[in-house]
N, C-alpha and C positions, 0 to 999 in steps of 0.2 A: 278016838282020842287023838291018836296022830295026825290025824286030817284037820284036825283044830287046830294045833299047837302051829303047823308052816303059816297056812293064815293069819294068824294072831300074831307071830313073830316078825312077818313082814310086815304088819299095820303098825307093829310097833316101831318098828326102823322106819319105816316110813313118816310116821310122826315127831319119831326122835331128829330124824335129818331134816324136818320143817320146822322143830325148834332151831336148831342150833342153826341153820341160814336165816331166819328170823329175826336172829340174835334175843329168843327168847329163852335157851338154854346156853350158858357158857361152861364147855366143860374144862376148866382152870385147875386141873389135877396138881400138876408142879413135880411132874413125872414123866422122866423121859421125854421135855422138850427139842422138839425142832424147830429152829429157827429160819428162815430165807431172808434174802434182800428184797424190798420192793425198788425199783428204779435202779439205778436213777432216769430220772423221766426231765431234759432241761429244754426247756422255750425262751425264745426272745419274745421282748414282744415293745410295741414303739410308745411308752410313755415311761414317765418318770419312777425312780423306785419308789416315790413317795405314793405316786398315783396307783402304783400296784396294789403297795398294802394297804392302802385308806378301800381298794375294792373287795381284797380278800377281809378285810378285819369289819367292814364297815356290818354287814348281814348278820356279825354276832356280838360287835359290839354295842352298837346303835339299833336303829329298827330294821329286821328281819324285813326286806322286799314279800308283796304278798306274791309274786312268781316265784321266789323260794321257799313259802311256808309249806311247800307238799313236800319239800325235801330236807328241811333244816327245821329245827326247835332248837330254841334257849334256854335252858332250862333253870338255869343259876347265870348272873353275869355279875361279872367283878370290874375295876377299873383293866386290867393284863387278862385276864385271866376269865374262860367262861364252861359252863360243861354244858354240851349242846347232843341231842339227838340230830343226828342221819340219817335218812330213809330213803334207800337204791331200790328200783327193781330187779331181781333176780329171777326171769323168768315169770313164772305164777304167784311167785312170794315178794313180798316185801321186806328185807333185811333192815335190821335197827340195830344201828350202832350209837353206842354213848361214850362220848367221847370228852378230856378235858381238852381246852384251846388256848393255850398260851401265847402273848404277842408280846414281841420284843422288839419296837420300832426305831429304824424303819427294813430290817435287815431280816428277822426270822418268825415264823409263826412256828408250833411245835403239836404234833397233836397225839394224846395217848388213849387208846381204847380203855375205858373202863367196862363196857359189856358189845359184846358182838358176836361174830361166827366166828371169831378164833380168840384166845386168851389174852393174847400180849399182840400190841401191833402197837408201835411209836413210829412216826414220820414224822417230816418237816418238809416246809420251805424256806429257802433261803434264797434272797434276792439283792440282786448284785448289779452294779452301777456301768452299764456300757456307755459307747460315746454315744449311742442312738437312740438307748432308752434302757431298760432291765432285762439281766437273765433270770429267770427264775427256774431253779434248780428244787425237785422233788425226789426225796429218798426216805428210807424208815426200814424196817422191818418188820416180817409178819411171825408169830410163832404156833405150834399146835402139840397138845402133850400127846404121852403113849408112844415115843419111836417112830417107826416106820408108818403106822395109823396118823401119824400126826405131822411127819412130815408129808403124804400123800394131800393128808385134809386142806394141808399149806397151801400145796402148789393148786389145790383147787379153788382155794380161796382167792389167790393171790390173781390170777389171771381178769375175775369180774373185780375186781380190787383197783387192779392199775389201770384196768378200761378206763370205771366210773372216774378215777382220778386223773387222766389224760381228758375225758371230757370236760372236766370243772375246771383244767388249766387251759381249753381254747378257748372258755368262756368268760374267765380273767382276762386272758387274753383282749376278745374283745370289748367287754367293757371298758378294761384299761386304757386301749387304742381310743374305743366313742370317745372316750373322756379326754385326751390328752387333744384329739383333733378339734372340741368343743371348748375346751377349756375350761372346765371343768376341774 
């Protein structure tokens, strides 16, 4: 009977830790939150602030590029306002996160997890007018319940977090530059 029980227990964590990086299980207790900072994470980069956010708002407002549909869905879109699935790789898994996307033009985008690998995550960007082009400034928060379990889960979270999020800012990045040198 013992000899079943270690097996079975580890298939089960096993499983349970491929939901919850999936973002197919949220466990949203509201118990013993911890909280962390994400960023801030800030880039320049050489086009206008308008041409910033017409590149971040453009994939959820308008038509999703078919080179982001493996990683973006829309799932609801409003005139501000959209709630869009995320799909990162983590590894061997695919993490999915649902998210609302709020646009407040031309100065801040706001985004709040409604389901992922951790309960509560709110970020932003905010973008800010240089003589040479935009800063764009990225911060938020990540949180996970249970204490210590949940602040551990955090900082594991937070690390492939702010990767995938520093890559989708050099890629703002350059399409904003394509665009500002094209004219566009």
């Amino acid at each position: 009977m013992n000899r079943l029980l270690v097996p079975a227990a580890c298939a089960a964590a096993a499983t349970g830790y491929a939901l919850v990086v999936r973002g197919a299980l949220t466990l949203d207790l509201g118990v013993g939150r911890r909280v962390r900072p994400l960023g801030p994470i800030r880039i320049e980069i050489g086009a206008s602030r308008e041409t910033v956010f017409d590149v971040v708002a453009t994939p959820y407002l308008g038509r999703t590029p078919r080179a982001m549909r493996s990683k973006l869905q829309v799932l609801e879109r409003g005139t501000d306002m959209v709630l869009a699935a995320h799909y990162t790789a983590v590894g061997p898994l695919t993490a999915t996160t649902v998210e609302t996307v709020r646009f407040e033009r031309p100065q801040r985008v706001s985004f709040r997890v409604v389901r992922g690998p951790a309960p509560h995550v709110v970020e932003h960007y905010e973008l800010r007018t240089l003589p040479d082009g935009t800063e764009l400034t990225y911060a938020g928060e990540l949180g996970a319940d249970l204490w210590q379990l949940g602040g551990w889960w955090a900082d594991r979270v937070a690390g492939p977090w702010e990767r995938t999020v520093a890559d989708s800012l050099e890629s703002i990045r350059a399409e904003s530059e394509r665009r500002a040198t094209r004219g566009v």
